[in-house]
C-alpha positions in Angstrom: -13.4 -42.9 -25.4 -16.0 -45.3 -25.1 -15.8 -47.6 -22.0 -16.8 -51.4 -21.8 -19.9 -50.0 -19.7 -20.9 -48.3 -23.0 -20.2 -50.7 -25.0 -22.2 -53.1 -23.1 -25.1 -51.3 -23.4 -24.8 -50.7 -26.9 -24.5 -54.2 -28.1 -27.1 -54.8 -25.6 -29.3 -52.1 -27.6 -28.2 -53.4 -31.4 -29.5 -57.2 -30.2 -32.5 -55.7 -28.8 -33.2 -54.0 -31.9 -33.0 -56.9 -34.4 -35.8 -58.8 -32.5 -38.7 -56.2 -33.6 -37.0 -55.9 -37.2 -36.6 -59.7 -37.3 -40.3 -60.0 -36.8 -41.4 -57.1 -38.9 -39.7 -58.3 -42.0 -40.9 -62.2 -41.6 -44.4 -60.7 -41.1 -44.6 -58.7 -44.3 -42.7 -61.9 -46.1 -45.3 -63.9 -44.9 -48.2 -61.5 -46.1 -46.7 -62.0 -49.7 -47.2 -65.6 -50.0 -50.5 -66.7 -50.1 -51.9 -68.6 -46.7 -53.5 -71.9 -48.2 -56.0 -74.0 -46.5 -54.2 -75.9 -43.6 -55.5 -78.7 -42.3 -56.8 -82.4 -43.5 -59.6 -82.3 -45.0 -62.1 -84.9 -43.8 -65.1 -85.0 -41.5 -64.8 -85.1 -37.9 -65.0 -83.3 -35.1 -64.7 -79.1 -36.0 -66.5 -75.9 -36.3 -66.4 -75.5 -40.4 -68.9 -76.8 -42.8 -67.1 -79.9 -44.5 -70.3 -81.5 -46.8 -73.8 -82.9 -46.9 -74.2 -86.3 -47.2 -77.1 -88.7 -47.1 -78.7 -90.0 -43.7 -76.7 -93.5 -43.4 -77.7 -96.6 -40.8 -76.6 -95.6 -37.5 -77.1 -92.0 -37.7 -79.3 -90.4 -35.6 -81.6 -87.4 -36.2 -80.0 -85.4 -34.1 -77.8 -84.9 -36.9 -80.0 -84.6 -39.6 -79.9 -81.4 -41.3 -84.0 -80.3 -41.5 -83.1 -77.2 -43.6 -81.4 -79.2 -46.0 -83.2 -82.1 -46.0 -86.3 -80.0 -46.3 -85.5 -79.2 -50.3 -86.5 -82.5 -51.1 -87.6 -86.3 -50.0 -84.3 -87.8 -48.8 -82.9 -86.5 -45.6 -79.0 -84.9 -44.9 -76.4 -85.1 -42.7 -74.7 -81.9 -42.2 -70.8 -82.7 -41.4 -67.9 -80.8 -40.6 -63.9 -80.3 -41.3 -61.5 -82.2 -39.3 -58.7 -80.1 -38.0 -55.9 -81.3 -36.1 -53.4 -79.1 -35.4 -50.0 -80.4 -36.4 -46.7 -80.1 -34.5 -43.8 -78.3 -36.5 -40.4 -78.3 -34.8 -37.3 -75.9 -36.2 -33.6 -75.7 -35.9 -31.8 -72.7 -37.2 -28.1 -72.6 -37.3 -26.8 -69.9 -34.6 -23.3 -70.8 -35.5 -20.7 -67.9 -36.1 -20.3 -69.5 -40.2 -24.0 -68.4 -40.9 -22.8 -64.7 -39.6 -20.8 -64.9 -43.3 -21.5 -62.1 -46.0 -19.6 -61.7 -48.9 -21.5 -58.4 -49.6 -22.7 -55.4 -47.3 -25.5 -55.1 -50.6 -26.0 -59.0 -49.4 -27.5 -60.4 -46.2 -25.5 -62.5 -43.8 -26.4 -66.2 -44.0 -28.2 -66.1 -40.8 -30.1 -63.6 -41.4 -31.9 -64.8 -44.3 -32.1 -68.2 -42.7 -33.8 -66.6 -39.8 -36.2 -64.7 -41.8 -37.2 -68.0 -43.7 -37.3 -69.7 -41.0 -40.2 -67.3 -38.9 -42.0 -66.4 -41.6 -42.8 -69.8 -42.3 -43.5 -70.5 -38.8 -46.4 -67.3 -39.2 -47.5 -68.9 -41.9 -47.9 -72.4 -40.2 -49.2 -70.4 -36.7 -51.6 -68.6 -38.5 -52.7 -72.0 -40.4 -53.6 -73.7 -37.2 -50.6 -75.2 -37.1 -48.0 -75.8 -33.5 -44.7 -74.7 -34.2 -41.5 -74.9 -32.0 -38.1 -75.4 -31.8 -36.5 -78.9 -31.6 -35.1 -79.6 -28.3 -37.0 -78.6 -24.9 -36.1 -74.4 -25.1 -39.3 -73.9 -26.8 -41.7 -76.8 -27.2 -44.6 -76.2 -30.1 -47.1 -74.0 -29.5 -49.6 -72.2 -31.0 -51.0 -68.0 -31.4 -48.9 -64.7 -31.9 -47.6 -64.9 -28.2 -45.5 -67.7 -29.9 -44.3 -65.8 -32.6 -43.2 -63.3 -30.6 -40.9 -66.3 -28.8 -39.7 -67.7 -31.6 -38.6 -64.6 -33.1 -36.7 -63.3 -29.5 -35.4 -66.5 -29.8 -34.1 -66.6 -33.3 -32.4 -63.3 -32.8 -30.0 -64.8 -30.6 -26.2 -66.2 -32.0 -24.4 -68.7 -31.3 -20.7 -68.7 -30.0 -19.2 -71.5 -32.0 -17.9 -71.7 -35.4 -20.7 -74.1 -36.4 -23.8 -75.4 -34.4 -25.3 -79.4 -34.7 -28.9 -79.9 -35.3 -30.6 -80.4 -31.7 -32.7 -83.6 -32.5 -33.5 -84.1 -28.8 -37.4 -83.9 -28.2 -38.7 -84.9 -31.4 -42.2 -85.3 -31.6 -43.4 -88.7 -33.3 -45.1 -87.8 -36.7 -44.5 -84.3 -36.3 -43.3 -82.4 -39.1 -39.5 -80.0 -38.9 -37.5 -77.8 -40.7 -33.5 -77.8 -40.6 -32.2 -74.4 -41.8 -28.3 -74.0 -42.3 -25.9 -74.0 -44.4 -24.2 -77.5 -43.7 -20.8 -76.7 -44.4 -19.5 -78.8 -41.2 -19.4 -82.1 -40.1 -22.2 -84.1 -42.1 -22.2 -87.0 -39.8 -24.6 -84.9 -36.7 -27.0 -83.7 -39.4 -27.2 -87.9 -40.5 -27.9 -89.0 -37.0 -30.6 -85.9 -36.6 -32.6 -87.2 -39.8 -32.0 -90.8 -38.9 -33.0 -90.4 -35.4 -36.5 -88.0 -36.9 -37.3 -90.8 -39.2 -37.1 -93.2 -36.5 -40.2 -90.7 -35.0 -42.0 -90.7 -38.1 -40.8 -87.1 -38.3 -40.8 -85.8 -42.3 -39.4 -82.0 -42.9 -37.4 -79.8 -44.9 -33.7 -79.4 -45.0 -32.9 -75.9 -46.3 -29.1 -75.3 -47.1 -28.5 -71.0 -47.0 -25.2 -70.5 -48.8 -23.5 -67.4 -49.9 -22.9 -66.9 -53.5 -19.8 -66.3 -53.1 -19.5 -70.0 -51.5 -20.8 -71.5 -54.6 -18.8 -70.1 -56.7 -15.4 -69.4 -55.2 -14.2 -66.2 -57.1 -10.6 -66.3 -54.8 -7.5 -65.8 -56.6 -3.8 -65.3 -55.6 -3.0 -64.7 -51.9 -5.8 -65.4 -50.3 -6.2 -65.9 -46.0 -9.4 -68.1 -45.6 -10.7 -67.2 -41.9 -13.5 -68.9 -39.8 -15.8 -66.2 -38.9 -15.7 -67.2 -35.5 -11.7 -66.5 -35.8 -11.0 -70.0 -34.9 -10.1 -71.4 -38.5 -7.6 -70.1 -40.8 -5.8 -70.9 -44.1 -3.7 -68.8 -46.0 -2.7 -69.5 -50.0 -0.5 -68.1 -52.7 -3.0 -69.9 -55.6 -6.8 -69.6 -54.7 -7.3 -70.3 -58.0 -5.9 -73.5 -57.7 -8.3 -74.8 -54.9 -11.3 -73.9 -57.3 -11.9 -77.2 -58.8 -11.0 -79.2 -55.6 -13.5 -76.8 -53.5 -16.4 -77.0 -55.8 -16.1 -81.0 -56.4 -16.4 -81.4 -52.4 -19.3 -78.3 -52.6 -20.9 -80.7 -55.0 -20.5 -84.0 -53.3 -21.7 -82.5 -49.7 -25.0 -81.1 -51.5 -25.9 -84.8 -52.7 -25.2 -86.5 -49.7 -27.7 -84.3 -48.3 -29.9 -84.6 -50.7 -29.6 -88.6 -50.7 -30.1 -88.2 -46.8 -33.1 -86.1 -47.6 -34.5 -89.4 -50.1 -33.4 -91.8 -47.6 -35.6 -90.4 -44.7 -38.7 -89.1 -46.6 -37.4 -85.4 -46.3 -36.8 -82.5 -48.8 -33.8 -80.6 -49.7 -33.2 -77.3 -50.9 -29.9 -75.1 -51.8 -31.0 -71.3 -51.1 -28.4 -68.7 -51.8 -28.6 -65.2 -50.0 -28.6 -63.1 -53.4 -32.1 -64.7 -54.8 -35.5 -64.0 -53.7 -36.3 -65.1 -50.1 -40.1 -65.3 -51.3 -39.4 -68.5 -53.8 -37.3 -69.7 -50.9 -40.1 -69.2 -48.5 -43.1 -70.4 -51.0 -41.0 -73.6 -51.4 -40.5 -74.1 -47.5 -44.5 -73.9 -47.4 -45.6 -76.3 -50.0 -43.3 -78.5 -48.7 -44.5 -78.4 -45.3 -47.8 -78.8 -46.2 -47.1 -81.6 -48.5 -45.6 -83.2 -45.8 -49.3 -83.6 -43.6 -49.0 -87.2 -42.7 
């Protein structure tokens, strides 16, 4: 017989464990996808070579590069990259739907959201980039002592059925990522753009569903249950609700979308049985196509 003592430490043991596994798979997701320059582009203050450029009125000859200019009779500025390191804040969904498999061949939809999710904040780390949570928990920072937070962090869950976006402590012009998969109350994840926008704040909004979710195989007696155990529904015709469920399925992914338009963002619709690396190498590019 086990006692609660035991038990205890076990679950204690099973959540300890997911942080280093967590971390281990975003790592070797992130080696696959190819780290791109970061950065803008443009001359300024930095310790890479940018370009050489002809002496212009008001430079002095301190800067003048003599090897350079040496090669011939017109003499060279040597300038360099400018790198500002941009601020990236996430929310991930902790809420108990995102703990929803349909599949033990399948990952749970938080799990795949959270592996998205840090191994695009490696790649942004490891670009130069700041990246965070929203909210004050973990404010953007940069270096591996960060990944390490994030990813402690992002192998804790969340007690209710489904979480809001946090929106609180958005940075102005920073740059965020929304990972979830937006099956509750629109209205929060509205007021969370709206209120980014408002900051200048452009992201990503990355819907993880099950396949299962998208293409509602029930029929007959069916008992629909929350994860959370909260919710339940039970029908003699699943079949029936087919056509109703995937019409509202279909109308909740273009309102986000259209909120996505309306506030300069991007949307995607990620499902746990395809490759996490497209999923990921989208997330990047649009991250980086987001540098204001």
């Amino acid at each position: 017989m086990i006692t609660p003592i035991a038990q205890l430490r076990q679950s204690a043991q099973e959540e300890a464990s997911r942080f280093p596994a967590l971390l281990a798979r975003a790592e070797h997701l992130a080696g696959t996808v190819l780290l791109g320059e970061h950065g803008r582009r443009r001359s300024g203050l930095g310790d890479d070579f940018w370009q050489y450029r002809p002496l212009r009125p008001g430079d002095t000859y301190r800067s003048i590069d003599w090897r350079r200019s040496g090669r011939g009779d017109e003499q060279f500025v040597r300038e360099r990259e400018w790198q500002i390191a941009q601020s990236v804040q996430l929310w991930v969904d902790t809420g108990a739907s995102m703990r929803f498999s349909s599949n033990k061949d399948l990952p749970s939809k938080g799990d795949r959201a959270r592996l998205i999710a840090l191994s695009a904040a490696i790649l942004l780390i490891r670009g130069g980039e700041r990246v965070g949570f929203t909210g004050w928990s973990l404010p953007p920072r940069n270096g591996d002592v960060q990944i390490l937070r994030l990813a402690e962090a992002m192998s804790e869950d969340g007690t209710e059925d489904y979480s809001e976006p946090e929106a609180r402590g958005m940075i102005p012009h920073a740059r965020a990522m929304f990972v979830s998969d937006f099956l509750s109350d629109l209205d929060p994840v509205e007021a969370a753009l709206t209120k980014a926008a408002d900051r200048g704040v452009r992201g990503v909004l990355l819907q993880v569903l099950d396949p299962s979710e998208e293409s509602f195989p029930f029929k007959g007696r069916t008992i629909f249950e929350s994860v959370g155990k909260t919710l339940a529904h039970e029908t003699l015709k699943a079949g029936d609700l087919r056509e109703r469920y995937l019409e509202r399925l279909a109308e909740r992914k273009a309102r986000l979308a259209h909120l996505a338009r309306l506030t300069g963002w991007q949307f995607l619709c990620h499902h746990t049985s395809d490759s996490a690396q497209n999923a990921l190498l989208w997330v990047y590019r649009a991250m980086d196509g987001g540098h204001g």
